[in-house]
PQR file of N, CA, C, O and H, with PARSE charges and radii, in Angstrom:
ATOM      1  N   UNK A   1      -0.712  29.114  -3.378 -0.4000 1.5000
ATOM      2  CA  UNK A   1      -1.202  27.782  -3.089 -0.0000 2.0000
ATOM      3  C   UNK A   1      -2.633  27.875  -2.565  0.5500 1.7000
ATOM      4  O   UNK A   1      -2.927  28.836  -1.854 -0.5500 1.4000
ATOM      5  N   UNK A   2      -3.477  27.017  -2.841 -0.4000 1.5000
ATOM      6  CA  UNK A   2      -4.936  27.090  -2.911 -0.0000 2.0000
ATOM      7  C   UNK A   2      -5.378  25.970  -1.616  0.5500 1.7000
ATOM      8  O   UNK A   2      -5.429  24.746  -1.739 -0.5500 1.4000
ATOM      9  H   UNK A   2      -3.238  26.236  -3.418  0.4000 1.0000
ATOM     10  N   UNK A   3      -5.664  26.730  -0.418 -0.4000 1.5000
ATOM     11  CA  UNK A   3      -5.881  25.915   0.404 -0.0000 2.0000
ATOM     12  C   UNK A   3      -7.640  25.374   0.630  0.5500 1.7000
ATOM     13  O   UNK A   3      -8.508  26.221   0.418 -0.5500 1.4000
ATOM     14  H   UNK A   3      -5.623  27.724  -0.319  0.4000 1.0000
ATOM     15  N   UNK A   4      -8.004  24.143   1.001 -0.4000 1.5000
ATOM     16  CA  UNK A   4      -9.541  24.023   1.228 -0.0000 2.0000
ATOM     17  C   UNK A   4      -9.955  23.620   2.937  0.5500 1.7000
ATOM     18  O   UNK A   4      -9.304  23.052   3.814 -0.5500 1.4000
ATOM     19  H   UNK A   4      -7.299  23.455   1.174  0.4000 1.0000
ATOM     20  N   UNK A   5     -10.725  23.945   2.924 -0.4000 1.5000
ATOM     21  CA  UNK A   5     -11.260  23.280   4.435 -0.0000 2.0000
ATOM     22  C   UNK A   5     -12.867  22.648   4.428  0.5500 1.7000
ATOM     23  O   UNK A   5     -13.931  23.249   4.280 -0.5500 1.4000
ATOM     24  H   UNK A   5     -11.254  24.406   2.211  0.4000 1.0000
ATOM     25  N   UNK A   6     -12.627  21.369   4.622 -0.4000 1.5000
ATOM     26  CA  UNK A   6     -13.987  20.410   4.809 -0.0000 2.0000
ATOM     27  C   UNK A   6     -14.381  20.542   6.136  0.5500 1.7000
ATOM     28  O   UNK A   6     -13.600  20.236   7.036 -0.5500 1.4000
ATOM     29  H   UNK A   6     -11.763  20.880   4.742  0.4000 1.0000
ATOM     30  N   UNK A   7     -15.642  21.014   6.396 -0.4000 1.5000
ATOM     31  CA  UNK A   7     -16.329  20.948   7.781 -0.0000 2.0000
ATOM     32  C   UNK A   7     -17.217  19.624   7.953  0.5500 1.7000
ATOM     33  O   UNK A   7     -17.846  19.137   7.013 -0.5500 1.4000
ATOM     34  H   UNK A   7     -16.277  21.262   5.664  0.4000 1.0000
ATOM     35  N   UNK A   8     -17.209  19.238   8.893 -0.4000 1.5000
ATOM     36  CA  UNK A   8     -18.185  17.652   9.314 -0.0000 2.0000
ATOM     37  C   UNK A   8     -18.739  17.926  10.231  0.5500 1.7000
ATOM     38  O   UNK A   8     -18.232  18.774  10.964 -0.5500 1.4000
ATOM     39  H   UNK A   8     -16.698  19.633   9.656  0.4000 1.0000
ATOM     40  N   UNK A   9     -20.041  17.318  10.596 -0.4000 1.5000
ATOM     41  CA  UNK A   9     -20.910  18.383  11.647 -0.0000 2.0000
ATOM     42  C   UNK A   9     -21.368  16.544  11.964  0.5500 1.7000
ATOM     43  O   UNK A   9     -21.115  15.570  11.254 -0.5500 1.4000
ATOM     44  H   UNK A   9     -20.453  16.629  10.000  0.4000 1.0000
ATOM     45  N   UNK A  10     -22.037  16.604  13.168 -0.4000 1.5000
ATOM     46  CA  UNK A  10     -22.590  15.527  13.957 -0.0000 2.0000
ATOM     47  C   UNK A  10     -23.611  16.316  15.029  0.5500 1.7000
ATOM     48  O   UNK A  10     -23.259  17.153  15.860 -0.5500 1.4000
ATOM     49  H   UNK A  10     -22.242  17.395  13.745  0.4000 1.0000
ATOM     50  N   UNK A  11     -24.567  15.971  14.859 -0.4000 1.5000
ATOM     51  CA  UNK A  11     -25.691  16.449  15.955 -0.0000 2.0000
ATOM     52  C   UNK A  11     -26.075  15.323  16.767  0.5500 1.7000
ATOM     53  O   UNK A  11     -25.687  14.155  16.750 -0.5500 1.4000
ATOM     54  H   UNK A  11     -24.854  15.292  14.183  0.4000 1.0000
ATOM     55  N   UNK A  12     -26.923  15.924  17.481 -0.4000 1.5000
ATOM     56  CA  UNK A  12     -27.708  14.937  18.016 -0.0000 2.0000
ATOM     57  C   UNK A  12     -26.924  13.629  18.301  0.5500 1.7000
ATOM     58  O   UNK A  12     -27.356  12.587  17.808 -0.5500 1.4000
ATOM     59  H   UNK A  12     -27.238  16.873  17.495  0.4000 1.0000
ATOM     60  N   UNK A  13     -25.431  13.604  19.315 -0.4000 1.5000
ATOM     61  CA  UNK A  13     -24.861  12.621  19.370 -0.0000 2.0000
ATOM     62  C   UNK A  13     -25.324  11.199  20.574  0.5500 1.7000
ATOM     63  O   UNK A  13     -25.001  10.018  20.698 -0.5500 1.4000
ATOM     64  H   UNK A  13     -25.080  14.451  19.716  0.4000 1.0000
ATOM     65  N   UNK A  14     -25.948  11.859  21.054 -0.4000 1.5000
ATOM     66  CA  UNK A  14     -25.983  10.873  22.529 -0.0000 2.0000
ATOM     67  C   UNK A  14     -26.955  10.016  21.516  0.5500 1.7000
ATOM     68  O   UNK A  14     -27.587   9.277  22.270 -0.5500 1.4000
ATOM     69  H   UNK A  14     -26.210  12.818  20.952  0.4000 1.0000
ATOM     70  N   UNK A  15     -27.277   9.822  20.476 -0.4000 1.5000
ATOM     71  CA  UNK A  15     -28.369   8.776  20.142 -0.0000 2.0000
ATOM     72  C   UNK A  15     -27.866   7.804  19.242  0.5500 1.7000
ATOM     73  O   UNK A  15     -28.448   6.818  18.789 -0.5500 1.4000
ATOM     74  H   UNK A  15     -26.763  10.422  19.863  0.4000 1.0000
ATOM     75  N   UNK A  16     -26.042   8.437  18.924 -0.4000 1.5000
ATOM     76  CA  UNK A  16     -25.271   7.655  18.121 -0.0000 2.0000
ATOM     77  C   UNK A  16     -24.401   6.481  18.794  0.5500 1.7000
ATOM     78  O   UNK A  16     -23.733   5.687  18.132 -0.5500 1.4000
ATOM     79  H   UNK A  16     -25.570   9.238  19.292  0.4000 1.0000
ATOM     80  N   UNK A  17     -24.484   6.477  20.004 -0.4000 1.5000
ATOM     81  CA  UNK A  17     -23.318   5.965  20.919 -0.0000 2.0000
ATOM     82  C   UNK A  17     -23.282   3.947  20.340  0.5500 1.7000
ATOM     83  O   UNK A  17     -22.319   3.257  20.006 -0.5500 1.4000
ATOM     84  H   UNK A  17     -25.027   7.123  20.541  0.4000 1.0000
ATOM     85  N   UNK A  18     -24.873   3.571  20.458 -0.4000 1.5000
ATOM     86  CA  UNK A  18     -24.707   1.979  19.327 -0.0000 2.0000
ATOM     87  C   UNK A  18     -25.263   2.327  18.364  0.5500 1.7000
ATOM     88  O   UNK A  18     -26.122   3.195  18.209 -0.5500 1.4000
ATOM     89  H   UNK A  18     -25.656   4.131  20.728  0.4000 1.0000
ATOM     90  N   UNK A  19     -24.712   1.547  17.563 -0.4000 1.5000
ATOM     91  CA  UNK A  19     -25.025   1.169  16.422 -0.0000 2.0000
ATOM     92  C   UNK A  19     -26.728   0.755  16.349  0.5500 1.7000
ATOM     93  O   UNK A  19     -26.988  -0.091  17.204 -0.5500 1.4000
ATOM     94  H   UNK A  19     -24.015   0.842  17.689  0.4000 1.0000
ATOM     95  N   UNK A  20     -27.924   1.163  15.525 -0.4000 1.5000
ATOM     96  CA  UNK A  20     -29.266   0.880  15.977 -0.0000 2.0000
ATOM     97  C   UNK A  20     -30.110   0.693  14.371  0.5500 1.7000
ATOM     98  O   UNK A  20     -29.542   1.128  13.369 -0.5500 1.4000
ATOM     99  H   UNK A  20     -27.713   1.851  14.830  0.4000 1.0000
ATOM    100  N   UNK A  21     -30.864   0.322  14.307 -0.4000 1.5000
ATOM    101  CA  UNK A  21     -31.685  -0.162  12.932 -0.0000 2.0000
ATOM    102  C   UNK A  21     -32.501   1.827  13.002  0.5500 1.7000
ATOM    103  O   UNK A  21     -32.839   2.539  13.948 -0.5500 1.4000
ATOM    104  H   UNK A  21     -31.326  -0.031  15.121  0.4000 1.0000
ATOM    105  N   UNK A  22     -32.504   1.981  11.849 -0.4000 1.5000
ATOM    106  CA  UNK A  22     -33.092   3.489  11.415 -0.0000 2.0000
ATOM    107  C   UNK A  22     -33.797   3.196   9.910  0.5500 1.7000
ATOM    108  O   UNK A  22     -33.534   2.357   9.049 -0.5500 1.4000
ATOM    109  H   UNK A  22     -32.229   1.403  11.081  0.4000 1.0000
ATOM    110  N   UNK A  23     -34.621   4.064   9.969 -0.4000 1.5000
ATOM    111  CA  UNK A  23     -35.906   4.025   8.369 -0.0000 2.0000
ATOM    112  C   UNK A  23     -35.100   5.170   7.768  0.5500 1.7000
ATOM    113  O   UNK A  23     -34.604   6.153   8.318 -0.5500 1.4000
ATOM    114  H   UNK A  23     -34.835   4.745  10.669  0.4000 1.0000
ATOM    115  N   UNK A  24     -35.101   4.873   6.793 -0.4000 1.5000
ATOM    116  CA  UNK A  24     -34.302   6.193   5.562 -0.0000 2.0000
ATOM    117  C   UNK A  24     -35.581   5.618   4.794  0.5500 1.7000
ATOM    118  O   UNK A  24     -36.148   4.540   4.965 -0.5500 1.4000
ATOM    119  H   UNK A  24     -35.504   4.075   6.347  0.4000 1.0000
ATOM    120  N   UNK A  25     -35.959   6.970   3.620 -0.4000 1.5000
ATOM    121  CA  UNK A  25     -36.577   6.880   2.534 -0.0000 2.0000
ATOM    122  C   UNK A  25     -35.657   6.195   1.431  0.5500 1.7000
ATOM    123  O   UNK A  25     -34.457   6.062   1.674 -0.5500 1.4000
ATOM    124  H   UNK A  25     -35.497   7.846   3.481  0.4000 1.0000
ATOM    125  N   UNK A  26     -36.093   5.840   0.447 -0.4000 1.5000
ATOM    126  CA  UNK A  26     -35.303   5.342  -0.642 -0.0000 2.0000
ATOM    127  C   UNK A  26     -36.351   5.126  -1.600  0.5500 1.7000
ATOM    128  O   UNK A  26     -37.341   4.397  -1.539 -0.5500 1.4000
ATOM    129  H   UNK A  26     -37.068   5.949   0.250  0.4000 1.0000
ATOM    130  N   UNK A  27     -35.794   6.181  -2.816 -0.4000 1.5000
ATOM    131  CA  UNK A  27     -36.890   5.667  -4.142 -0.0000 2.0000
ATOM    132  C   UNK A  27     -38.515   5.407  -3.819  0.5500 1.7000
ATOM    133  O   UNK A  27     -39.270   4.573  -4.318 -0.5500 1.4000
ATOM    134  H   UNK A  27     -34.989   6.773  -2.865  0.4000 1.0000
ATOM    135  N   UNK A  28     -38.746   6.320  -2.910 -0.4000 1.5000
ATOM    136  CA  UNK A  28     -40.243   6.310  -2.881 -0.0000 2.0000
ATOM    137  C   UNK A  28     -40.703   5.390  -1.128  0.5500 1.7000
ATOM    138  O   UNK A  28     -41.613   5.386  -0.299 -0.5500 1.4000
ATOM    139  H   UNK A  28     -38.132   6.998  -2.504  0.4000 1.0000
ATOM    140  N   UNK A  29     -39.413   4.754  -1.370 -0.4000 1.5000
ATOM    141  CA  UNK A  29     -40.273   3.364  -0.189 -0.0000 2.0000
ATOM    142  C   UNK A  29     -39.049   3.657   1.107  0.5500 1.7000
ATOM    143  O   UNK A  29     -38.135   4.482   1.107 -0.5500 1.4000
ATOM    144  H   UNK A  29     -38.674   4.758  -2.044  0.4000 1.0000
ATOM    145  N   UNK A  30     -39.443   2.619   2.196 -0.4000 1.5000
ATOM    146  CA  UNK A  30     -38.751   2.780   3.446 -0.0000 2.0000
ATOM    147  C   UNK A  30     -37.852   1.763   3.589  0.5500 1.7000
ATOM    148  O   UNK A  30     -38.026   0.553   3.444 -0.5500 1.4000
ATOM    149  H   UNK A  30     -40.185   1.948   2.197  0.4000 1.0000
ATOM    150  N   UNK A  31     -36.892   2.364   3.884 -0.4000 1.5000
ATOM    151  CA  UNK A  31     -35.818   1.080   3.781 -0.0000 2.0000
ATOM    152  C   UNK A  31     -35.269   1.201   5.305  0.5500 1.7000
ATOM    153  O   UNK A  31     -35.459   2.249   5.922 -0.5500 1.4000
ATOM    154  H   UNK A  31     -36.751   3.347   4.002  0.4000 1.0000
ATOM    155  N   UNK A  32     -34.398  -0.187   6.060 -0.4000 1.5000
ATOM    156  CA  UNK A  32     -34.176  -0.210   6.983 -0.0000 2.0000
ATOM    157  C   UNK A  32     -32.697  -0.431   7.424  0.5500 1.7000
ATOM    158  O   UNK A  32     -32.317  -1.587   7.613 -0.5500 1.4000
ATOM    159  H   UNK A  32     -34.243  -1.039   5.558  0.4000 1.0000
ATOM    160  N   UNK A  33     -31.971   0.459   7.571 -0.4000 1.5000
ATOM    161  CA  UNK A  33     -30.604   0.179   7.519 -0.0000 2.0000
ATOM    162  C   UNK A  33     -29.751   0.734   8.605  0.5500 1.7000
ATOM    163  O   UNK A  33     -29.884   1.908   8.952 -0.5500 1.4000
ATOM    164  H   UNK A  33     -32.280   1.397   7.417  0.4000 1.0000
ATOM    165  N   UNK A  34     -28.966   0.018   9.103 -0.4000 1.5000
ATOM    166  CA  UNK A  34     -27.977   0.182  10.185 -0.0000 2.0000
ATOM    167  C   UNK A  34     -27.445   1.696  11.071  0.5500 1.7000
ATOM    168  O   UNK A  34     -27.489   1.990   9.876 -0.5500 1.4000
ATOM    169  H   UNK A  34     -28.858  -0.936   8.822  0.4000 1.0000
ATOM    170  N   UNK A  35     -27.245   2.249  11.455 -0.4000 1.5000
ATOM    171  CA  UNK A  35     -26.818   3.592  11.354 -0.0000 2.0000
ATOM    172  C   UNK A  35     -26.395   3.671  13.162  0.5500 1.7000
ATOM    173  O   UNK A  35     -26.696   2.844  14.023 -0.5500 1.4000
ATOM    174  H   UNK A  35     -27.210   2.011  12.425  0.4000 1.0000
ATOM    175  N   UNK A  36     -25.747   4.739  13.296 -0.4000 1.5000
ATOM    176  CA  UNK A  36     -25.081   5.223  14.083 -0.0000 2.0000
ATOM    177  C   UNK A  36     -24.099   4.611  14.560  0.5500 1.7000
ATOM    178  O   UNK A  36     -23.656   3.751  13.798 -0.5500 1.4000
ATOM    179  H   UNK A  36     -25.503   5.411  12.597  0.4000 1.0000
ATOM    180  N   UNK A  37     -23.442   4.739  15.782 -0.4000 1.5000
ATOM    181  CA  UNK A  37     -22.423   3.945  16.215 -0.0000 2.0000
ATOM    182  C   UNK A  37     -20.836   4.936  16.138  0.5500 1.7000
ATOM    183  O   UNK A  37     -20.193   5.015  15.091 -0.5500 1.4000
ATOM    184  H   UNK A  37     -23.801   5.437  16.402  0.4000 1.0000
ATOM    185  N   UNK A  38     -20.575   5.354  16.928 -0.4000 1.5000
ATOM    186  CA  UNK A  38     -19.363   5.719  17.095 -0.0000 2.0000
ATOM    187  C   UNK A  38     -18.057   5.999  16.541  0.5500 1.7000
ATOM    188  O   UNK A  38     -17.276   6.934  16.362 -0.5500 1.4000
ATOM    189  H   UNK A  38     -21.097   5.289  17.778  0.4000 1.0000
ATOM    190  N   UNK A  39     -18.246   4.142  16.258 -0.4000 1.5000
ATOM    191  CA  UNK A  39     -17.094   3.486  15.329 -0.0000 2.0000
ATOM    192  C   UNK A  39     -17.118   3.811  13.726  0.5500 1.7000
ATOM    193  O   UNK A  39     -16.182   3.879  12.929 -0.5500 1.4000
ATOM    194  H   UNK A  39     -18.881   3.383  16.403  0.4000 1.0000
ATOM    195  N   UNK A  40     -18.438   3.976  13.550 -0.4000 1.5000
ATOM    196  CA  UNK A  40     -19.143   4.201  12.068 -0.0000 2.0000
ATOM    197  C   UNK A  40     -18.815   5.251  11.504  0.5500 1.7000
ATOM    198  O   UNK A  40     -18.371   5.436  10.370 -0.5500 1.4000
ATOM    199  H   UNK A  40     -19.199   3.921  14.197  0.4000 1.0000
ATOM    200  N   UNK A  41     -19.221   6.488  12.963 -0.4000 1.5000
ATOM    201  CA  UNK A  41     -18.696   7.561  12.456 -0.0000 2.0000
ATOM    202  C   UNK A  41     -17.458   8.331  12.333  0.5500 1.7000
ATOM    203  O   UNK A  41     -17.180   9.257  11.571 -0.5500 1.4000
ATOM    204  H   UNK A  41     -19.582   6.337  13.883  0.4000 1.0000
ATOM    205  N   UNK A  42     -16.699   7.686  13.347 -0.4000 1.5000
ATOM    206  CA  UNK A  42     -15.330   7.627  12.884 -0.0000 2.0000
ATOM    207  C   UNK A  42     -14.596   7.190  11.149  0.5500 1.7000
ATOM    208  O   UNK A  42     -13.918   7.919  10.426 -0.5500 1.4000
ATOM    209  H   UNK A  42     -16.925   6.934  13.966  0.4000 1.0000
ATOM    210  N   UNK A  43     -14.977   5.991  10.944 -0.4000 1.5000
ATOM    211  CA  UNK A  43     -14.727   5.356   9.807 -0.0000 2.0000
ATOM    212  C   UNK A  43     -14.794   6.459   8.660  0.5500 1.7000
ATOM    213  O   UNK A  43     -13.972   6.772   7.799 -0.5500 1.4000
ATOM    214  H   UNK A  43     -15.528   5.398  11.531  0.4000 1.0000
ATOM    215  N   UNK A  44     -16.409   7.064   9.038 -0.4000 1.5000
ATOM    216  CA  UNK A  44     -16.513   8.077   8.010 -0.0000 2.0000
ATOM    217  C   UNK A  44     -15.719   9.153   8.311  0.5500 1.7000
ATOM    218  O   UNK A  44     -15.035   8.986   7.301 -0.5500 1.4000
ATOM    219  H   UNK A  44     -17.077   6.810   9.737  0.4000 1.0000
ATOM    220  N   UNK A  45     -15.248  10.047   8.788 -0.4000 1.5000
ATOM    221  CA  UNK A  45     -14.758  10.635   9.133 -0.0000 2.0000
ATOM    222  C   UNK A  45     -13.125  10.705   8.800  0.5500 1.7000
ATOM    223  O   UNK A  45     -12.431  11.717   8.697 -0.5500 1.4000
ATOM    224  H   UNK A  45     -15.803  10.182   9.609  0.4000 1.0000
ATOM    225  N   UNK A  46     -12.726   9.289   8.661 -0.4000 1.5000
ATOM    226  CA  UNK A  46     -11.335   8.302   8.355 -0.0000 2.0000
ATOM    227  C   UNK A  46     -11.815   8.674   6.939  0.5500 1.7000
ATOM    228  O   UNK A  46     -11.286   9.592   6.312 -0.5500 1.4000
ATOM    229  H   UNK A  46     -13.289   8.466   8.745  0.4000 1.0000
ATOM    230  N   UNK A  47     -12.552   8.141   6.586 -0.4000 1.5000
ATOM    231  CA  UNK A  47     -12.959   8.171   5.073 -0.0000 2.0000
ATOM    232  C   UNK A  47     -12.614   9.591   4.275  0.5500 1.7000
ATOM    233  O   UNK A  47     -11.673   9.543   3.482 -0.5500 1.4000
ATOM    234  H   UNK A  47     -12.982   7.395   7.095  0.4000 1.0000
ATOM    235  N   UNK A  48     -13.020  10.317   4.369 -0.4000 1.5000
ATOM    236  CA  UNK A  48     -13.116  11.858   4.294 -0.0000 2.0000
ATOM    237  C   UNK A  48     -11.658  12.146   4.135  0.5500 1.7000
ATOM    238  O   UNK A  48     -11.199  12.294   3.002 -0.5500 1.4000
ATOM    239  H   UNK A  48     -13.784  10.356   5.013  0.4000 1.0000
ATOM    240  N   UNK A  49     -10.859  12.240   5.251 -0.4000 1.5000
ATOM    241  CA  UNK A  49      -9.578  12.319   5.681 -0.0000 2.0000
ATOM    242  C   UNK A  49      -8.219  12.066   4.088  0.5500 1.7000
ATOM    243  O   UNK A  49      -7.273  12.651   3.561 -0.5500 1.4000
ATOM    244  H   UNK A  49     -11.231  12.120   6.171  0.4000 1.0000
ATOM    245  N   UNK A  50      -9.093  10.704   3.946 -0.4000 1.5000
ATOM    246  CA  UNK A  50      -8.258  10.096   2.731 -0.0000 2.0000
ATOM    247  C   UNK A  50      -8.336  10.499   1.070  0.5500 1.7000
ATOM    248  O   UNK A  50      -7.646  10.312   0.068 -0.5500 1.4000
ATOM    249  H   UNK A  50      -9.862  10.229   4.374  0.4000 1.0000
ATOM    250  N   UNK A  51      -9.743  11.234   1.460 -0.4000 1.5000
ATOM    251  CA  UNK A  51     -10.576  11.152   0.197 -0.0000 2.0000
ATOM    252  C   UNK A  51      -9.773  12.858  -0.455  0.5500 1.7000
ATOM    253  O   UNK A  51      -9.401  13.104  -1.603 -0.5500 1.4000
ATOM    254  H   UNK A  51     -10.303  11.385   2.274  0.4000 1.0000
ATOM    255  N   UNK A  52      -9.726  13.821   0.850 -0.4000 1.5000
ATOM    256  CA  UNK A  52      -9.138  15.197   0.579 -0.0000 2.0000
ATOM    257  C   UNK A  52      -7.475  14.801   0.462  0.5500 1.7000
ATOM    258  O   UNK A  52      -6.991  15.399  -0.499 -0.5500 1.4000
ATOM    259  H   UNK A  52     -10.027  13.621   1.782  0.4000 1.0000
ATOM    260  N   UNK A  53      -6.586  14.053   1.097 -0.4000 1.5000
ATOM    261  CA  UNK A  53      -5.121  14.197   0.869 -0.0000 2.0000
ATOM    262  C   UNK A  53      -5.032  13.419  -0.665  0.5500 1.7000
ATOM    263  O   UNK A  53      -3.918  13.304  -1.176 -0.5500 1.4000
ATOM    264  H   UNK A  53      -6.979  13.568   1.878  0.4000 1.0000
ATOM    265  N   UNK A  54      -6.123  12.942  -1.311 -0.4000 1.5000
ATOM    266  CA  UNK A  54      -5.820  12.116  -2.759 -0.0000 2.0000
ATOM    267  C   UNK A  54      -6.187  12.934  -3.300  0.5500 1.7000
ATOM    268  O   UNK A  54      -5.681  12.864  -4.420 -0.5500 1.4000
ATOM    269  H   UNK A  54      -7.028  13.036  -0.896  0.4000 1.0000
ATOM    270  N   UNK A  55      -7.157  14.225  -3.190 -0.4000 1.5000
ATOM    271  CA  UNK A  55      -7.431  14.942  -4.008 -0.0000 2.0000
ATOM    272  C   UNK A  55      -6.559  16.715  -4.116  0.5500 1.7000
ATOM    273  O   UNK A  55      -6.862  17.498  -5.016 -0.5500 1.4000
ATOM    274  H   UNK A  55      -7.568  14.282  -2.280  0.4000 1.0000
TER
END
């Protein structure tokens, strides 16, 4: 049986604690979109979770 292991890494947490407006690049230009937050990264994290027991 062929086992896998997904690692998830989070740095730099104390700057995630709200949710805060952040610049990402996109296609050349600066875009302004939501990011961090706790809850967020949980979700993702939830996300992940579901994504390996379907696969």
């Amino acid at each position: 049986m062929k086992k896998q292991l997904t690692i998830l890494q989070l740095n730099d947490s104390h700057a995630y604690l709200e949710p805060h407006q952040e610049m990402f690049w996109e296609g050349g230009g600066k875009v302004y979109r939501t990011a961090g937050g706790f809850v967020r990264v949980a979700g993702y994290f939830t996300k992940v979770r579901e994504e390996e027991r379907e696969a």
